[in-house]
C-alpha positions, 0 to 999 in steps of 0.5 A, a space after each residue: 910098667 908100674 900099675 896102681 898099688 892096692 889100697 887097704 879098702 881092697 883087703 878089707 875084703 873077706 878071703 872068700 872075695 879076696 882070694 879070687 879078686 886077687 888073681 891078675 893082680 901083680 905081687 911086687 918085690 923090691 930085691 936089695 933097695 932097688 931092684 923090683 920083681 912083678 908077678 901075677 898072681 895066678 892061684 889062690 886060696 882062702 882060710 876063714 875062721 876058726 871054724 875053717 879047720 884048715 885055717 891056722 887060726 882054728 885051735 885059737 891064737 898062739 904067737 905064731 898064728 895071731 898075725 890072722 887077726 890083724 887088719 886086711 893087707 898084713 903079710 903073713 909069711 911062715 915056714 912050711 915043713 921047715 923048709 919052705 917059707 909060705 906067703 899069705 895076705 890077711 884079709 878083712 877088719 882086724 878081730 877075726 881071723 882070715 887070709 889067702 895063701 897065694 899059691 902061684 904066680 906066672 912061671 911059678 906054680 907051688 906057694 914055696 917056689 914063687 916065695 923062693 923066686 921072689 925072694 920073700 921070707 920070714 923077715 916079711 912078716 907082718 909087712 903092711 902091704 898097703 906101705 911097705 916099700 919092700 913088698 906090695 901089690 899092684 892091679 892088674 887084669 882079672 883072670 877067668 879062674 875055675 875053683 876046686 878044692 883046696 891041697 895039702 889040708 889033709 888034717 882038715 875035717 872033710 867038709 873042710 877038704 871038699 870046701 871048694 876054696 881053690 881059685 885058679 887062672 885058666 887062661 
């Protein structure tokens, strides 16, 4: 049953509120101009500034990373190791770079394996979730979460890595 779509007020969040508010909610995806997929988000992580050096954003703006600083509710989506395509929400005003990455949704734990499933891809890009009719998110019932560390940043500096930055649903 459809809920009600998050507004950009809800983006405009920092990540590091944004990251945990998002768990519960319910990513949706409109497959072939018909079809809808709803999935709640189950894990998430935050990436904040060019401070942050696990954040794309930390050795400036390039083509690739400039979607960090558009406005809160902008998908970023890229490839991860050629293969896997990642998908974050830019969170906060426009100027500083910030996101979350999602990285799991129920039945599908790992960002490549929900974007596979949800068939979401490069194409999606700067998709403005507040009005794009091919990818959304709706509310839905928070979860209780446990944070840790975030994965997969091992080119970080530590106090980056040990950043616990991670939320997770534990029920």
């Amino acid at each position: 049953m459809p809920k009600k779509r998050l507004a950009q007020k809800f983006f405009a969040q920092s990540a590091l509120e944004l990251a945990p508010a998002l768990l519960g909610k319910y990513l949706c995806r409109r497959i072939d101009g018909k079809t809808v997929l709803r999935a709640r988000i189950t894990e998430t992580e935050a990436y904040y500034g060019t401070g942050d050096t696990a954040c794309h954003a930390s050795k400036g703006k390039t083509e690739r990373n400039r979607i960090m600083w558009e406005k809160g509710g902008t998908a970023y989506v890229y490839l991860c190791y050629g293969i896997h395509n990642l998908f974050n929400i830019i969170s906060g005003k426009s100027g500083f770079p910030e996101g979350v990455l999602i990285r799991g949704i129920e039945g599908f734990d790992g960002p490549g394996k929900l974007t596979k499933f949800l068939k979401i891809t490069r194409d999606l890009n700067y998709a403005d979730l507040t009005k794009s009719p091919d990818l959304w998110l709706e509310d839905g019932e928070p979860f209780l979460f446990e944070t840790s560390k975030r994965i997969g940043i091992d080119y970080a500096e530590e106090s980056d890595r040990n950043k616990l930055w991670r939320w997770r649903a534990t029920e």
